[in-house]
OpenMM code with the backbone's topology and positions (N, CA, C; nanometers):
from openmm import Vec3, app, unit

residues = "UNK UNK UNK UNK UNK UNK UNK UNK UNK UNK UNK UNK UNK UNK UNK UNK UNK UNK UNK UNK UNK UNK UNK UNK UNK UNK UNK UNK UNK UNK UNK UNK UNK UNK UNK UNK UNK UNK UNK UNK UNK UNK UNK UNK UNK UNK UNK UNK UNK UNK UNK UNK UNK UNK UNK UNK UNK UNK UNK UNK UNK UNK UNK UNK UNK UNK UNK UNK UNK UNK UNK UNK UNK UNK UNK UNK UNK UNK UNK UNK UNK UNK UNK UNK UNK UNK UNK UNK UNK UNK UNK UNK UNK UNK UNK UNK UNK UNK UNK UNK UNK UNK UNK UNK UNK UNK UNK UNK UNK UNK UNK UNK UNK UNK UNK UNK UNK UNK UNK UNK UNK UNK UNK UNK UNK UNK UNK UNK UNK UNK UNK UNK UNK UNK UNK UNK UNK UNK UNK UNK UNK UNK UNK UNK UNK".split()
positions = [
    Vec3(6.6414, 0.0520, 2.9435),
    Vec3(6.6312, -0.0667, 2.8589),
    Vec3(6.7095, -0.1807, 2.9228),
    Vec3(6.6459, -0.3036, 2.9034),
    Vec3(6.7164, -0.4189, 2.9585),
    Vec3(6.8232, -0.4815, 2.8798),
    Vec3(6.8459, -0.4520, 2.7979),
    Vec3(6.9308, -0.5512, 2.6680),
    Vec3(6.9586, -0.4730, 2.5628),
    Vec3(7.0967, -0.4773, 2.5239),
    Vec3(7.1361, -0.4305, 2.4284),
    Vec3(7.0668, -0.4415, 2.2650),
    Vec3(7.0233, -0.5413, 2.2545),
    Vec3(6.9578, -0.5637, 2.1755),
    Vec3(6.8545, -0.4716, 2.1454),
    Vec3(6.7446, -0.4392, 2.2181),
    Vec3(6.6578, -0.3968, 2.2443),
    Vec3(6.7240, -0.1867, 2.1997),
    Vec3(6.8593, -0.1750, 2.2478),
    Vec3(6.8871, 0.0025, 2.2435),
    Vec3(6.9066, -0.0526, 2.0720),
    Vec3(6.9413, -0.1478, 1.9513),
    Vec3(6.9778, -0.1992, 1.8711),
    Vec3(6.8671, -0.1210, 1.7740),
    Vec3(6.7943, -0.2089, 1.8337),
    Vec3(6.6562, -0.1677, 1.7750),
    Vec3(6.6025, -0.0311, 1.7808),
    Vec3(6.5909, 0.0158, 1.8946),
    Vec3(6.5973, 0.1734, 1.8668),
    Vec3(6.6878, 0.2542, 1.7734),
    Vec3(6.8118, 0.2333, 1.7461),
    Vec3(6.8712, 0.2818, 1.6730),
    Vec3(6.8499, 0.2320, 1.5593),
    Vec3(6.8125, 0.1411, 1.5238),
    Vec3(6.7555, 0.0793, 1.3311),
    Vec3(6.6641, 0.1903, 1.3330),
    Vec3(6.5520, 0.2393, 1.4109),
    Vec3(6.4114, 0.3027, 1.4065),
    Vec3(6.4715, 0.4241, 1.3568),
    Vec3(6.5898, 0.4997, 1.4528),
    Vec3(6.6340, 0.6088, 1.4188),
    Vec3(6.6956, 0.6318, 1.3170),
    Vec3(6.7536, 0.5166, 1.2349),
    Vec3(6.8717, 0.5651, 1.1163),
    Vec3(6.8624, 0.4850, 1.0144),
    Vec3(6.7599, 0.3685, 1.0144),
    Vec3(6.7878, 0.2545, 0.9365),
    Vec3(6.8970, 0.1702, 0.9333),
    Vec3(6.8874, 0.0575, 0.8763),
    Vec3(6.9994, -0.0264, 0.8976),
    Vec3(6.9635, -0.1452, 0.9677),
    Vec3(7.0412, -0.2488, 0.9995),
    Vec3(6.9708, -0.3889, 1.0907),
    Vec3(7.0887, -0.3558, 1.2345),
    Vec3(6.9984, -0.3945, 1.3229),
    Vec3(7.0292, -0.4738, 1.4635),
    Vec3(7.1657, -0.4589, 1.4480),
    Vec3(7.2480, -0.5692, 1.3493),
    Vec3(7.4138, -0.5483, 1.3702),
    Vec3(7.4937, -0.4559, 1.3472),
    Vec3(7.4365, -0.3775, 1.3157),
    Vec3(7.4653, -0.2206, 1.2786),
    Vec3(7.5215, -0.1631, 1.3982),
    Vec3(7.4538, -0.1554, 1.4886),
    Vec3(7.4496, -0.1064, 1.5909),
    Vec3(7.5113, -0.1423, 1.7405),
    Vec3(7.4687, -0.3038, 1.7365),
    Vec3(7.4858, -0.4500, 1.8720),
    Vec3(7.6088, -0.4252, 1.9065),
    Vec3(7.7335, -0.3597, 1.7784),
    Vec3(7.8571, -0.3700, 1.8908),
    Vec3(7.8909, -0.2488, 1.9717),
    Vec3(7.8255, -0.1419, 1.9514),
    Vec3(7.8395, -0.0288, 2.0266),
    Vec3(7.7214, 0.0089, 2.1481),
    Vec3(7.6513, -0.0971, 2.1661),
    Vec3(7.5648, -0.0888, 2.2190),
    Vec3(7.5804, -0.2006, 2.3445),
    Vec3(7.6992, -0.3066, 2.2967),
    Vec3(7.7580, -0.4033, 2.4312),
    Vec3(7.8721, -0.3280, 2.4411),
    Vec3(7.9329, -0.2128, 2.4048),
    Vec3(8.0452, -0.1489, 2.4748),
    Vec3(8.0039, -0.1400, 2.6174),
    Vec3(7.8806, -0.0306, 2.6026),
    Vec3(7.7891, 0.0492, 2.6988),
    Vec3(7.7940, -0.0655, 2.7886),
    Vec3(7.7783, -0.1592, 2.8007),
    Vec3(7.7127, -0.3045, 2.8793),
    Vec3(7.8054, -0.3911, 2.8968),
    Vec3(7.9211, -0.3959, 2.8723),
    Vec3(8.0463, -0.4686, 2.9322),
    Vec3(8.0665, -0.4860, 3.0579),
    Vec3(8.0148, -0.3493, 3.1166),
    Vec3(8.0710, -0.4043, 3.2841),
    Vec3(7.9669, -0.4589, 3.3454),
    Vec3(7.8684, -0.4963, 3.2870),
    Vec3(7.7865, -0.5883, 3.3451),
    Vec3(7.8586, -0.7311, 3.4222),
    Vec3(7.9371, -0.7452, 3.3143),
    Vec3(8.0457, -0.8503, 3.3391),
    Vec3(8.0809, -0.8815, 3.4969),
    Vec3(8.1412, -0.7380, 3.5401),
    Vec3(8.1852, -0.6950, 3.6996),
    Vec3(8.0769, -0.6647, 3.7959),
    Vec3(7.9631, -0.5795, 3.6994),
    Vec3(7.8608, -0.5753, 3.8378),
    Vec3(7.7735, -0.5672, 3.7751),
    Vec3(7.6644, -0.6371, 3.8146),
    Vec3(7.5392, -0.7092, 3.7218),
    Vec3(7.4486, -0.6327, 3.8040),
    Vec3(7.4502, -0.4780, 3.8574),
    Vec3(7.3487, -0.4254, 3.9004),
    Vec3(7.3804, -0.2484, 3.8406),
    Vec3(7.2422, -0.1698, 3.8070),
    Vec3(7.2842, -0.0403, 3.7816),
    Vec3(7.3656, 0.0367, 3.7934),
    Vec3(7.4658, -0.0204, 3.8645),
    Vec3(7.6144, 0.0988, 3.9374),
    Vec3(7.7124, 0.0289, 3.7978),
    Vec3(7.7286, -0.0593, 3.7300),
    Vec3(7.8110, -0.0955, 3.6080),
    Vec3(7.7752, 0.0710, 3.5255),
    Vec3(7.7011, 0.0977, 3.4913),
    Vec3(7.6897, 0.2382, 3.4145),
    Vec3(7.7530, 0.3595, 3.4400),
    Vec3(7.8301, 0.3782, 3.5675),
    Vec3(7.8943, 0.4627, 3.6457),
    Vec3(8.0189, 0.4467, 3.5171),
    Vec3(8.0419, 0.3053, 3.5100),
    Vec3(8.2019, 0.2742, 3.3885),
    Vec3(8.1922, 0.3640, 3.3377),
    Vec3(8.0818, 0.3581, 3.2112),
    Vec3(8.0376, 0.4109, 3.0556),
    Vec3(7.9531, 0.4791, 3.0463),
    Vec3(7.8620, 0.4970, 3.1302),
    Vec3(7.7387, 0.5961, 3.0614),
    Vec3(7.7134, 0.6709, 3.1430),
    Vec3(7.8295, 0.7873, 3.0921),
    Vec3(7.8099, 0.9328, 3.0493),
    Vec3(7.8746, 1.0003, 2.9864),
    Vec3(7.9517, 1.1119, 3.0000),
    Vec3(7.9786, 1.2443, 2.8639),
    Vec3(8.1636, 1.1667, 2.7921),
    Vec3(8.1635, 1.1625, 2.9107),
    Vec3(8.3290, 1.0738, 2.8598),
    Vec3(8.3396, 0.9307, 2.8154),
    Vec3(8.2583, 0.8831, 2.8339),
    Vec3(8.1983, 0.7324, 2.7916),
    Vec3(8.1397, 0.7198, 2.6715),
    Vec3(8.0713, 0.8298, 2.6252),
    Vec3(8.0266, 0.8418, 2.4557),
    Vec3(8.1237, 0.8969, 2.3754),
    Vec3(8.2424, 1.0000, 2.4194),
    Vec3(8.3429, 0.9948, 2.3804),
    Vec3(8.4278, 0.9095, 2.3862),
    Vec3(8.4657, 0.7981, 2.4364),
    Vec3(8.5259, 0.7039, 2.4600),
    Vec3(8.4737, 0.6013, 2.3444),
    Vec3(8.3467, 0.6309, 2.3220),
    Vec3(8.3012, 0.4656, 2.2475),
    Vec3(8.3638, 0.5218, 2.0860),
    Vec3(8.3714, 0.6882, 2.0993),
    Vec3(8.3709, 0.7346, 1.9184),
    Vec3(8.5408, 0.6997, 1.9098),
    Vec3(8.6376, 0.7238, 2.0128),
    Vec3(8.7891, 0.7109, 1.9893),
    Vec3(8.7770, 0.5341, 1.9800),
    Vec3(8.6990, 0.4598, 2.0218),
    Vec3(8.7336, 0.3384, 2.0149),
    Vec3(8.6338, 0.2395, 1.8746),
    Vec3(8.5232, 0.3290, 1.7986),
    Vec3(8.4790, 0.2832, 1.7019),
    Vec3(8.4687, 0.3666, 1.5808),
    Vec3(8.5263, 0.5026, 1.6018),
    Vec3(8.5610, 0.6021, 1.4860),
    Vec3(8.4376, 0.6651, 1.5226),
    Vec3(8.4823, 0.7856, 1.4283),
    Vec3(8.3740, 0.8695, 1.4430),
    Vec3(8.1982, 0.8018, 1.3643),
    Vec3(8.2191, 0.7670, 1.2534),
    Vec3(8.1238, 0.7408, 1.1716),
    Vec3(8.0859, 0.5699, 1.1726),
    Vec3(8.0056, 0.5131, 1.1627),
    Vec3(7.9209, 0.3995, 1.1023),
    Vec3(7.8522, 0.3550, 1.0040),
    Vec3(7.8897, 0.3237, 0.8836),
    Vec3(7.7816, 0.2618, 0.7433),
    Vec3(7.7219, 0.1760, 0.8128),
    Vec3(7.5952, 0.1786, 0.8308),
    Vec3(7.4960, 0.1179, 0.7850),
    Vec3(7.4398, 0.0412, 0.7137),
    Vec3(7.3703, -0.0690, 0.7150),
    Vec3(7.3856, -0.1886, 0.5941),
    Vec3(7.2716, -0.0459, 0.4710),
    Vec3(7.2389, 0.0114, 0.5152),
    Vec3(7.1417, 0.1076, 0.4282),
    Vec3(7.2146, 0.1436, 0.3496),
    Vec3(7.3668, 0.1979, 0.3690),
    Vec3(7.4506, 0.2630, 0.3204),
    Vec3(7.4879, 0.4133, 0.4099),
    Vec3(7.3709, 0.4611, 0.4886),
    Vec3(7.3898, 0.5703, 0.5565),
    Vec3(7.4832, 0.5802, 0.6630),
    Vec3(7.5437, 0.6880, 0.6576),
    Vec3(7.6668, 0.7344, 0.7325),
    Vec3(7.6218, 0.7714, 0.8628),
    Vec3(7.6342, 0.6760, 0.9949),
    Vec3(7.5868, 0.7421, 1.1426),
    Vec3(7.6834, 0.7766, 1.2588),
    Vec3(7.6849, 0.9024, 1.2986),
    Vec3(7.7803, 0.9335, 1.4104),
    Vec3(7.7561, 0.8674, 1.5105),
    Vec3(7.8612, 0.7753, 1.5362),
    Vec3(7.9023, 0.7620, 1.6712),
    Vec3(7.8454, 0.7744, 1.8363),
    Vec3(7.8870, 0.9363, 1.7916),
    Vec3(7.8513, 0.9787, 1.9345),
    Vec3(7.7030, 0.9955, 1.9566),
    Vec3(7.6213, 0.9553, 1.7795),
    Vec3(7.4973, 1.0064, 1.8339),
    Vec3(7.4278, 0.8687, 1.8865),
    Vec3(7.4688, 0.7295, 1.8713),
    Vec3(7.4395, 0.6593, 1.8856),
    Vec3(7.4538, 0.6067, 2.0696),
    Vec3(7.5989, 0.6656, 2.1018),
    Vec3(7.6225, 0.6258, 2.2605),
    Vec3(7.5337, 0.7286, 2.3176),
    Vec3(7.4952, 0.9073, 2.2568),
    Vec3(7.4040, 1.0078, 2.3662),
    Vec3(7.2592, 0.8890, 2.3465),
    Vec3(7.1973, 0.8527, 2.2326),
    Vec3(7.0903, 0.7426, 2.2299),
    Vec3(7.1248, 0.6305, 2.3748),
    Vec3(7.2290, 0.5872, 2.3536),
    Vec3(7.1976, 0.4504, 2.4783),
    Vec3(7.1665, 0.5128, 2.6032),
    Vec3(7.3118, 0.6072, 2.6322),
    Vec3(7.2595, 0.6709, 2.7831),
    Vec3(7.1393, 0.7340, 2.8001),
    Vec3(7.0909, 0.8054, 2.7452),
    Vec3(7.0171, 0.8895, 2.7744),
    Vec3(6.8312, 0.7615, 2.7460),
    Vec3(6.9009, 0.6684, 2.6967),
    Vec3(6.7994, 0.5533, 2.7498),
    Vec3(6.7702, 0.5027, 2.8607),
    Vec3(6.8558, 0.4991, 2.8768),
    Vec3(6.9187, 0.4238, 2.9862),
    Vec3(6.8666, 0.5294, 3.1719),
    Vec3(6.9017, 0.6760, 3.1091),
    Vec3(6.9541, 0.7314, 3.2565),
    Vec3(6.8424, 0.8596, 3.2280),
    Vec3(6.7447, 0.8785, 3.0998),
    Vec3(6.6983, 0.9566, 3.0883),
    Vec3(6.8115, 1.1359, 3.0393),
    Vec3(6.9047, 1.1203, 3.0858),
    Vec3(7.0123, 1.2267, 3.0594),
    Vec3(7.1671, 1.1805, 3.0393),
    Vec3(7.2485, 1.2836, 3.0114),
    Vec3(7.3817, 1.2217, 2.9868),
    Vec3(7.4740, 1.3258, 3.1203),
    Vec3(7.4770, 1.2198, 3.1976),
    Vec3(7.5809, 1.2988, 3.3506),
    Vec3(7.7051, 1.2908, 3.2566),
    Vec3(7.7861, 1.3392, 3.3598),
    Vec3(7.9349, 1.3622, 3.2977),
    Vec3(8.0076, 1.2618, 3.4401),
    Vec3(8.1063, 1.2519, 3.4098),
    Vec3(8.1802, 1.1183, 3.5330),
    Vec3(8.1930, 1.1795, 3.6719),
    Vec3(8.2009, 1.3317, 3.6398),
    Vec3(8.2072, 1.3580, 3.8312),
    Vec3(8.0677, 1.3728, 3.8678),
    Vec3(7.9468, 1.3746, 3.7939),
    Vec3(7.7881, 1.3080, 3.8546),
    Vec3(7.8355, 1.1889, 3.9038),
    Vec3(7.8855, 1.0735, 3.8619),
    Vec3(7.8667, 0.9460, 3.9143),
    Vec3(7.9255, 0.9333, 4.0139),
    Vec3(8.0953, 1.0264, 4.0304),
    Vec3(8.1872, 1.0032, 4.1529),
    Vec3(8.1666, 1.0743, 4.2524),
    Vec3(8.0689, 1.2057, 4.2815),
    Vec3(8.0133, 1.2550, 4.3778),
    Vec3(7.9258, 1.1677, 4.4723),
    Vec3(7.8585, 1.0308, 4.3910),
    Vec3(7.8277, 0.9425, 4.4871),
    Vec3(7.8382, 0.8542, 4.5373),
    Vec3(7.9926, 0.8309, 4.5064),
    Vec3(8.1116, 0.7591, 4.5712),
    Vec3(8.1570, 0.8155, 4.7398),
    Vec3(8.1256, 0.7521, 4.8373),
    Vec3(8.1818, 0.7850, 4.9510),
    Vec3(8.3088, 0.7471, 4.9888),
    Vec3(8.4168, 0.7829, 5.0090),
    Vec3(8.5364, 0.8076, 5.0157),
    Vec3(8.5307, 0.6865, 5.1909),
    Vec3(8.6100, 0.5696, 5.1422),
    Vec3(8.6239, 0.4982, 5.2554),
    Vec3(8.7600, 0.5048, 5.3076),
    Vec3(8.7954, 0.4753, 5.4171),
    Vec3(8.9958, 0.4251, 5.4526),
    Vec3(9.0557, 0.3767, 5.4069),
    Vec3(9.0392, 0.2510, 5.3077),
    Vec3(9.0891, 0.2153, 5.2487),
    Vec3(9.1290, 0.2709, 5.1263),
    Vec3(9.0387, 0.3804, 5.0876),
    Vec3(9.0854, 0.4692, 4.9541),
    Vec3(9.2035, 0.5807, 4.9534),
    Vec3(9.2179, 0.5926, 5.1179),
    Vec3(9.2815, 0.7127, 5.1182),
    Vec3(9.4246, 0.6655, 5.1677),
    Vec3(9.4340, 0.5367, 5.2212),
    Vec3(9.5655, 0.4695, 5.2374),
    Vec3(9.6798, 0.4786, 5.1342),
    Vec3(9.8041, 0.5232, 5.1569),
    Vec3(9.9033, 0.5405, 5.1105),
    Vec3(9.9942, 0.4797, 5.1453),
    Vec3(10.1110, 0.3476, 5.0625),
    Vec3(10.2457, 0.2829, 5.1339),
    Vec3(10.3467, 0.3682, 5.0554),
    Vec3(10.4343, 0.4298, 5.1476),
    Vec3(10.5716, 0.4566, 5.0602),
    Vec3(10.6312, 0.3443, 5.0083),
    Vec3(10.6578, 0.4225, 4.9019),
    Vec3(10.7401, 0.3056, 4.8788),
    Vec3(10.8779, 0.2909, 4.9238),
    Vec3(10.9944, 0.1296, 4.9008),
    Vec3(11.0892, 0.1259, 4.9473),
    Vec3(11.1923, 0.2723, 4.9350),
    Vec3(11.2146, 0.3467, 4.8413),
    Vec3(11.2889, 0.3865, 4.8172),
    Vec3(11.1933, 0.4934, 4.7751),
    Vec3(11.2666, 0.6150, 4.7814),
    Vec3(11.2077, 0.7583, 4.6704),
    Vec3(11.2834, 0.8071, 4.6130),
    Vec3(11.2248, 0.8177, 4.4826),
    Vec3(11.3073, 0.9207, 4.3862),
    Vec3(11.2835, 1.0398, 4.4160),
    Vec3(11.4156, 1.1473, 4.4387),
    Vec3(11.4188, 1.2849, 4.4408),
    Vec3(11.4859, 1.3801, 4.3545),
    Vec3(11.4152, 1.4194, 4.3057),
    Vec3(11.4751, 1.5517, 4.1854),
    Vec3(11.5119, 1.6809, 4.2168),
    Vec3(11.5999, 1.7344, 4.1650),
    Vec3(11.6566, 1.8749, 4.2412),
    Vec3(11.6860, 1.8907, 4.1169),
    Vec3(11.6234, 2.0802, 4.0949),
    Vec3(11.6946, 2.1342, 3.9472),
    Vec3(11.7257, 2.2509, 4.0872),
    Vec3(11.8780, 2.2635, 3.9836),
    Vec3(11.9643, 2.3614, 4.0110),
    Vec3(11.9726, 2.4494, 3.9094),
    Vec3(11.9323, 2.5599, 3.8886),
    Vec3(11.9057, 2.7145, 3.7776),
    Vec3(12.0635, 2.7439, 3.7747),
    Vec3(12.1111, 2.7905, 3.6631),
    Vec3(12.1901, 2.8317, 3.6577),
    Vec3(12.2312, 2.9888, 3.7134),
    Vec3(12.3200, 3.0490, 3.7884),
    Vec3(12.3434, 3.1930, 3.8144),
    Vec3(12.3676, 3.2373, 3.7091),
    Vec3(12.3140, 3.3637, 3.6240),
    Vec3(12.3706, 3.4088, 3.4484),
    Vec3(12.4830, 3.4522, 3.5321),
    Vec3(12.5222, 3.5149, 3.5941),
    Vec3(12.6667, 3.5823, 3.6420),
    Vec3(12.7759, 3.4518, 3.6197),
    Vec3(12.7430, 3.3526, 3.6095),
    Vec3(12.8724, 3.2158, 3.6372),
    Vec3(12.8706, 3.2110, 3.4602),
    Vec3(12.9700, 3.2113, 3.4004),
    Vec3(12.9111, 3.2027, 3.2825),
    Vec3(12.9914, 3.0929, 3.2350),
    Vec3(13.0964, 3.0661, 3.2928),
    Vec3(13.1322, 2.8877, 3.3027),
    Vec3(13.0393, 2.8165, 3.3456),
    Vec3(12.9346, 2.8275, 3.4200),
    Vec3(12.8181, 2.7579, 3.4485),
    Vec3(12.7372, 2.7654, 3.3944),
    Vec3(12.7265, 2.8672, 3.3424),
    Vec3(12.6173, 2.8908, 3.2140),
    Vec3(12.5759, 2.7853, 3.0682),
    Vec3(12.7182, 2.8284, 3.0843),
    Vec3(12.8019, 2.7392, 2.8984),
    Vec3(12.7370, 2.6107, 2.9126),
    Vec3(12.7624, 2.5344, 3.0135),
    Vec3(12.7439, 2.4031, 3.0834),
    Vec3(12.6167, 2.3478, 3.0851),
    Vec3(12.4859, 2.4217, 3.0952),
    Vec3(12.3848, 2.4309, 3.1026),
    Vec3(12.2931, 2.4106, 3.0065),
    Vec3(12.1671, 2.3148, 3.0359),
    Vec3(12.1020, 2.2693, 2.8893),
    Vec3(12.0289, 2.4001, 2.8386),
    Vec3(11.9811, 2.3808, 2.7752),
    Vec3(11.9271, 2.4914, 2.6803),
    Vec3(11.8098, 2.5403, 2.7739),
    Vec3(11.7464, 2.4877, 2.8761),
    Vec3(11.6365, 2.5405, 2.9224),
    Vec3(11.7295, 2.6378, 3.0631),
    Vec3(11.8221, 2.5894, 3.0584),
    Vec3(11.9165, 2.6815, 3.1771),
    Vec3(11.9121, 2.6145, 3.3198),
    Vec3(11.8587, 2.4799, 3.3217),
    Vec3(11.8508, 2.4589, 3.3952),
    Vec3(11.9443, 2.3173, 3.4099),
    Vec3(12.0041, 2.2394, 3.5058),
    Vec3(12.0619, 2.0992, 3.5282),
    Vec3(11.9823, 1.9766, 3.6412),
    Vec3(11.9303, 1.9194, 3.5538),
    Vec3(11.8199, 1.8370, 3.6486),
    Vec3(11.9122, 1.6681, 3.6734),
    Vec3(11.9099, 1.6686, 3.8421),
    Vec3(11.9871, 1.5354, 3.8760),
    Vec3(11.8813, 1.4961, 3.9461),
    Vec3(11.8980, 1.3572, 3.9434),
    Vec3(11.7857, 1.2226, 4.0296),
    Vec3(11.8550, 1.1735, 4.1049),
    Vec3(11.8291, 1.2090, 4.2210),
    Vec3(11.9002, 1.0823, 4.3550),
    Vec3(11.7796, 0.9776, 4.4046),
    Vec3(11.8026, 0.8774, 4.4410),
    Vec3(11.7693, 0.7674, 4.4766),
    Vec3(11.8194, 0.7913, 4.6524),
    Vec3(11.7056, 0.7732, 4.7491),
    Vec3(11.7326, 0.7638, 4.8937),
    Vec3(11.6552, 0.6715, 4.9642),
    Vec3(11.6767, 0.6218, 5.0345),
    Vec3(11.6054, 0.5070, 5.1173),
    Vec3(11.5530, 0.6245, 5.2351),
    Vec3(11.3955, 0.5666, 5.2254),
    Vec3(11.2994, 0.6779, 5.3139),
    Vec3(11.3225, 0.6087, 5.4421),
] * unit.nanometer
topology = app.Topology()
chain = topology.addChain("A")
for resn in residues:
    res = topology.addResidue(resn, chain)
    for name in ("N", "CA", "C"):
        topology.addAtom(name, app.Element.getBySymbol(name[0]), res)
């Protein structure tokens, strides 16, 4: 489908209700058009974590100007699966991501934090006493790499 509008309308067909019922969960899906105005924007949102994503960010349920109560999630599996014919899950989309040099570049940073837990010996039992409840004493040094 070309327009949100248009998945809008499919979902009135499916549940009753008008167009605005629907239009704001249906430009979730279509936001990153914003960034890339060609089929790879859907990689964002549409698939298995992306229809979960739209229900934590619009609740589970929807009234309807009908009055009818509509899930969520059944409304985002409707867009994708408009959209893509199926609902991939996000490592479909990142398997066809090719891994360039620039992705795999790493800067240390200035400084590293280093952690050292020291376990307590049960035999020290002055060291013991001393010791947080997990038995263990965790210190952070700061070193210039």
């Amino acid at each position: 489908m070309a327009h949100c509008y248009y998945h809008a309308l499919s979902s009135v067909r499916k549940w009753g209700g008008v167009v605005d019922d629907y239009l704001p969960l249906h430009q979730w899906f279509d936001q990153s058009k914003a960034i890339l105005a060609d089929p790879r924007h859907r990689a964002l949102r549409h698939h298995a974590e992306g229809i979960f994503m739209l229900e934590t960010l619009f609740g589970a349920t929807i009234v309807n100007a009908d009055g009818r109560t509509v899930p969520v999630r059944l409304v985002g599996e409707q867009h994708v699966r408009e959209d893509l014919g199926v609902i991939p899950s996000f490592a479909d989309w990142a398997r066809l991501i090719s891994p360039q040099a620039w992705m795999l570049r790493g800067h240390p940073l200035d400084e590293a934090e280093v952690v050292t837990v020291d376990m307590a010996q049960a035999s020290d039992g002055a060291a013991f006493k001393a010791m947080p409840v997990s038995g263990a004493e965790v210190r952070s040094v700061t070193t210039p790499i």
